[in-house]
C-alpha positions in Angstrom: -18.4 0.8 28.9 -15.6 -1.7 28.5 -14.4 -4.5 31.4 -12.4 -2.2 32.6 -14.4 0.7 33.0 -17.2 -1.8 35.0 -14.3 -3.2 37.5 -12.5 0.0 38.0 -15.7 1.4 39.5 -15.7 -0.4 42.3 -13.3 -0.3 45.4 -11.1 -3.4 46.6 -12.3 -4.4 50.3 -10.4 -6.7 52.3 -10.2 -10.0 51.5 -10.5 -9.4 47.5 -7.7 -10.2 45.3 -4.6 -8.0 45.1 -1.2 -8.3 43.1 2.3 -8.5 44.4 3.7 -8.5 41.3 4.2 -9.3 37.8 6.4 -12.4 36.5 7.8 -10.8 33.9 7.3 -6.8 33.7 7.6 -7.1 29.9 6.0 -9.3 27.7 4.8 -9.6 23.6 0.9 -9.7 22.7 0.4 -13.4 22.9 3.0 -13.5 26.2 2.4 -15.5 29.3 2.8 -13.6 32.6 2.4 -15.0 36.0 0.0 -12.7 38.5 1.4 -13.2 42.1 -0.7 -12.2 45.2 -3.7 -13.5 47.0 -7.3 -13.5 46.6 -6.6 -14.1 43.1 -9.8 -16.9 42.6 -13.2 -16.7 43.3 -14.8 -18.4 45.8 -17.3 -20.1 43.8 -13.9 -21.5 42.2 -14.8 -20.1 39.3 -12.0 -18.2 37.1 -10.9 -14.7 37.9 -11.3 -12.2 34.9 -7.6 -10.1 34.4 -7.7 -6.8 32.8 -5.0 -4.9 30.3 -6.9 -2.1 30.0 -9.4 -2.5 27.7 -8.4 -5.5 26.6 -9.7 -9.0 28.9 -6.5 -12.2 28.8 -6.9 -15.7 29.0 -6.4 -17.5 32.1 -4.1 -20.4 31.6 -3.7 -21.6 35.2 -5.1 -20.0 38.2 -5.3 -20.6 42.3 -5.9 -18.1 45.2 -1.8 -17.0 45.3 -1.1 -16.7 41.7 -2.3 -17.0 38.2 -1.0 -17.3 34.7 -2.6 -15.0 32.0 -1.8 -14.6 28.2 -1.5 -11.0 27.0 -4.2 -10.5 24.5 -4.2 -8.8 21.0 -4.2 -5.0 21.2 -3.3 -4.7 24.8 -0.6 -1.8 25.6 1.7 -0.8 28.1 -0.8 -0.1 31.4 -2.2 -1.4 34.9 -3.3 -4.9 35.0 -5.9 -5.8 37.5 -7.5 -8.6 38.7 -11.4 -9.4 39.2 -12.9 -11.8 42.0 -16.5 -11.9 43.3 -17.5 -8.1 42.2 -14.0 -6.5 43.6 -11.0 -5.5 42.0 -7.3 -6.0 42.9 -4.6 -3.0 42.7 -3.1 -2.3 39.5 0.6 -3.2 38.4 2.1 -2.2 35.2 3.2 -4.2 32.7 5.5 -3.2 29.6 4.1 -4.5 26.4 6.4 -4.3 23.5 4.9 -2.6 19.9 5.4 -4.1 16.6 7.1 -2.3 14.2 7.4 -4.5 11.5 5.6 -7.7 10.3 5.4 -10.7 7.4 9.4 -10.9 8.0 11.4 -14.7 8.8 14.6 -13.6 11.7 16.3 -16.7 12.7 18.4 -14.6 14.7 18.9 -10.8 16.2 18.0 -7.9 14.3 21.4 -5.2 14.1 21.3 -1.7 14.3 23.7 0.8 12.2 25.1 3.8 14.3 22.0 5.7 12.8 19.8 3.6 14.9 18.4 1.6 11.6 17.5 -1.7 12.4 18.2 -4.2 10.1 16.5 -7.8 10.1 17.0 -10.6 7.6 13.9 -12.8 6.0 15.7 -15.8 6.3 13.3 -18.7 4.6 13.5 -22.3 4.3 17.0 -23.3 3.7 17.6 -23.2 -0.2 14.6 -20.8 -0.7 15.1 -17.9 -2.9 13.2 -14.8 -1.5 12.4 -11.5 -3.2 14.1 -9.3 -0.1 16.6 -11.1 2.0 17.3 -8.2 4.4 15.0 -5.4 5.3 16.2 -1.6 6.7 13.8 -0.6 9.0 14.5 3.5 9.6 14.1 5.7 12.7 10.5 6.5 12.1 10.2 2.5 11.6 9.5 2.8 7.9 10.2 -0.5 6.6 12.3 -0.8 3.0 13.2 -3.6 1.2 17.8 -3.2 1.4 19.4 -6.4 -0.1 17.7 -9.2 -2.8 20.5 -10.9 -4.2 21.5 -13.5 -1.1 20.5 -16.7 -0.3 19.6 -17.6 3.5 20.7 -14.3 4.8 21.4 -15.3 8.6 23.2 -13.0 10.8 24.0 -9.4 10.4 27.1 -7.7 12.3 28.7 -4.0 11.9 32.1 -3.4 12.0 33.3 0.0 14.0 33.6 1.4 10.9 30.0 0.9 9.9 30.6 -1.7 7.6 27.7 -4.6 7.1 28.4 -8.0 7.1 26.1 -11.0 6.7 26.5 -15.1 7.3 24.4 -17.3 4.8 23.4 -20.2 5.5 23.0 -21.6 2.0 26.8 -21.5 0.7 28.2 -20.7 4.0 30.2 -17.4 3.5 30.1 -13.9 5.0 29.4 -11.1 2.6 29.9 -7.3 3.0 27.1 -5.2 1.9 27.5 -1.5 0.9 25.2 1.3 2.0 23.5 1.1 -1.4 22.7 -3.0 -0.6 25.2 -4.3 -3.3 27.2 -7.4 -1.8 30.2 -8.7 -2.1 31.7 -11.5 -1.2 34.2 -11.3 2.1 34.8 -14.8 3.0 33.5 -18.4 2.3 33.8 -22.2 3.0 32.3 -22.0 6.2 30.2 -24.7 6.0 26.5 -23.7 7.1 27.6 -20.3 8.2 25.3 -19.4 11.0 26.1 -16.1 13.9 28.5 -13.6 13.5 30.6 -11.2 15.9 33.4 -8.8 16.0 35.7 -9.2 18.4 37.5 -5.9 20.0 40.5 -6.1 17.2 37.8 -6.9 14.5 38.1 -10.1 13.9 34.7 -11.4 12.7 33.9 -15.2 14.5 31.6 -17.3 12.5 29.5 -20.0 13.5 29.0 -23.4 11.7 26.7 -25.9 12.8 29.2 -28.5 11.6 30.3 -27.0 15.1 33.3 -25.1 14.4 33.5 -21.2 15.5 35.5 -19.9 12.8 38.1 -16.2 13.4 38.8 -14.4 10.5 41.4 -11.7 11.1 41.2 -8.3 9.5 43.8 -9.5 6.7 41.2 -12.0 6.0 43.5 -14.9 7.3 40.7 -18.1 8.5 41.2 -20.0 11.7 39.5 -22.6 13.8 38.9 -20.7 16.5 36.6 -23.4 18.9 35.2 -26.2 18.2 31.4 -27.3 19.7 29.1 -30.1 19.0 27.2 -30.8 16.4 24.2 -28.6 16.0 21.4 -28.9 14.2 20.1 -25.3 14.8 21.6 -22.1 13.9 25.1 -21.4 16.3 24.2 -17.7 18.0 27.5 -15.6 19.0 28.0 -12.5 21.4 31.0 -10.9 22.8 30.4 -10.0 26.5 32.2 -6.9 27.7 35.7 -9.0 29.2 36.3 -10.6 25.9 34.8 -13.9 26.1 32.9 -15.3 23.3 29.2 -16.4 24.0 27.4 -18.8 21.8 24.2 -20.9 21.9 22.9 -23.4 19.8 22.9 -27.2 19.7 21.2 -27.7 22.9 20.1 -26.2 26.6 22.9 -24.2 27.3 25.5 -21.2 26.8 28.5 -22.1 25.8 31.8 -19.0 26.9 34.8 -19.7 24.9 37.6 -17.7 26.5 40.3 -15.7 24.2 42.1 -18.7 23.6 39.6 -21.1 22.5 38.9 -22.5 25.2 35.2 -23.9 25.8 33.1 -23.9 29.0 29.9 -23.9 30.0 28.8 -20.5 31.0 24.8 -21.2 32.1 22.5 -25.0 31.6 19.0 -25.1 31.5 17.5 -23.1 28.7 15.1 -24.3 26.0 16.4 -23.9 22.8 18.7 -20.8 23.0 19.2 -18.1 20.4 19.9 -14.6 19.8 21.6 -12.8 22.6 22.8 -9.5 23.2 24.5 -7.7 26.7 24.0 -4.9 28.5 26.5 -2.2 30.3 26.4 -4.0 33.8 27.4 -7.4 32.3 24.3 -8.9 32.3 23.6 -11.4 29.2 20.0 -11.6 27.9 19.0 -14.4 25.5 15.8 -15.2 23.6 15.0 -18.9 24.9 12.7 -20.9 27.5 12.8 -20.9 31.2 10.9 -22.7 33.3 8.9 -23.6 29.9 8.1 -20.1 29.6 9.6 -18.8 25.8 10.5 -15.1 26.0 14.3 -12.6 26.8 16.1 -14.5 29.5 18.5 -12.4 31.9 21.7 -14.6 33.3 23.4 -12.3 35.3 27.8 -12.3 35.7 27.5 -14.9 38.5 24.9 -17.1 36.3 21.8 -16.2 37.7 18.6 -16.5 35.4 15.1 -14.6 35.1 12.3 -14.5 32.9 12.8 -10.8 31.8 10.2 -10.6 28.9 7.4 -13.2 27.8 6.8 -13.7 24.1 6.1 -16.4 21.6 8.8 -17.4 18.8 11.5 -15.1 19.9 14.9 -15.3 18.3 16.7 -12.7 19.2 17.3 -9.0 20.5 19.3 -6.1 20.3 19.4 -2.8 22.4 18.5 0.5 20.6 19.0 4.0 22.0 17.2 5.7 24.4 17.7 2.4 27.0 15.1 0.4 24.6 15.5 -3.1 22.7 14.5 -4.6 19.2 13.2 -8.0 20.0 12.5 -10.4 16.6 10.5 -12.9 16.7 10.0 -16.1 13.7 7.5 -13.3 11.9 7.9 -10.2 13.0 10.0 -7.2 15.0 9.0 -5.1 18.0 10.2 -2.4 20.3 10.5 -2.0 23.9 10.5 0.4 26.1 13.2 -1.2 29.0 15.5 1.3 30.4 18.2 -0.7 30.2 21.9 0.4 28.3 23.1 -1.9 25.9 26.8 -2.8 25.7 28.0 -1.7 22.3 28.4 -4.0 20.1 31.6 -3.1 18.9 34.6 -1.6 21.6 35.9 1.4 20.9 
């Protein structure tokens, strides 16, 4: 009989522990999530034991109105209860994304082809030469090695045609890359070429951590578009649904860059931003730290932040069909189950 079978037996009575809620809903094996309720610690102030199933978390912090738990290895989406002095809270669910693929280096967002093939780069140490630099991961999440030949692959974008292309950081230039995986070379002398993004009229933006946002029209003409600080960390760029560029990077903060090139900033208080992505209401979501918590931050239209999902090393996300998301993190991919739309990447 597992913990959860022995706890599950017996009934909560007033004055045991019960759960409000879950802070986040969704979270990565190896997560933290904050329990809120009451009656969450024993009287003997000893430490409450938290189920996922069959699977027992750690407690990282506890007291009587909330605790902090880590999700454990092998835990799936299902109720999490508490147990205090022989009773048993009520259950909440929590969403517990799956890995799909593993051994891989993201430094960024995965992309997904019209298909819904996810694509995901194993980036390495800059200047190292890798057997596979991008891998295609297909619908039933087979997982295939897709391009060798690149240095540093970065970013990954699609065009509305279809079309790959790919940032390096290693000789900064964009390449396009051909069903088949063959590359060629689409633009270069962008110093350490970092995110990429189409714009509605298909311009592709590139990031430089020199701290220049790059716009290369569709004739293949180079301009500087914006220009940012310094940045020692890779530039991240998304294009929210009125137009405005969105990029993260140097610091605590996302940076909106209006049509013109104009900078602002949109949202401060992040730890160490990275891969973003939008969905149809508007709402950005960002792989960073809140509230020193590292996991898929939401900042509503009228810059508002939440802790949507709780993981360790994430980089980025995109949103896959059937309202789910591809979240990468430093070593590895997974899927979620969110019910939330994505905005397309690319306006029809």
């Amino acid at each position: 009989m597992g913990f959860s079978d022995r706890i599950l037996g017996k009934k909560n009575v007033n004055g045991g522990p019960h759960i409000d809620s879950l802070v986040p809903a969704s979270a990565l094996a190896g997560g933290e999530v904050r329990i809120m309720g009451s009656g969450l610690r024993p009287q003997e102030l000893l430490r409450p034991k938290v189920s996922f199933g069959e699977h027992e978390g750690t407690i990282v912090v506890s007291s009587d109105g909330f605790l902090v738990t880590r999700v454990p290895e092998g835990a799936t989406s299902g109720p999490v209860v508490v147990a205090t002095d022989g009773h048993v809270s009520n259950s909440q669910t929590l969403k517990i994304a799956v890995p799909i693929a593993e051994n891989l280096h993201p430094v960024t967002s995965p992309a997904l082809d019209h298909e819904g093939n996810i694509y995901v780069t194993f980036s390495g140490s800059r200047g190292q030469k890798v057997p596979v630099a991008i891998f295609k991961i297909d619908t039933n999440y087979g997982v295939k090695p897709f391009v060798s030949e690149m240095m540093n692959a970065t970013a990954i974008a699609f065009d509305r045609e279809g079309q790959m292309y790919v940032s390096s950081r290693y000789d900064g230039a964009v390449y396009k890359v051909a069903p088949s995986g063959t590359m060629t070379t689409y633009a270069e002398g962008m110093g350490i070429a970092t995110g990429i993004a189409f714009d509605r009229e298909q311009s592709l933006y590139v990031g430089d951590r020199n701290g220049t946002i790059f716009k290369i029209a569709r004739d293949q003409q180079m301009f500087v578009f914006a220009t940012l600080e310094l940045s020692v960390s890779a530039y991240h760029l998304a294009f929210g649904p009125k137009g405005d560029l969105f990029v993260t990077g140097p610091n605590d903060r996302v940076y909106r860059v209006d049509p013109s090139g104009t900078v602002s900033t949109f949202f401060k208080g992040l730890g160490r931003p990275q891969g973003m992505a939008f969905d149809a209401d508007g709402n950005l979501y960002v792989a960073a730290s809140l509230g020193g918590t590292r996991g898929i931050v939401k900042i509503t239209p009228e810059a508002k932040a939440s802790l949507e999902v709780s993981g360790q090393g994430l980089v980025g996300l995109a949103f896959a069909p059937g309202r789910s998301v591809i979240l990468a993190t430093t070593s590895a991919v997974h899927h979620l189950s969110w019910n939330i739309q994505g905005l397309p990447l690319i306006a029809e």
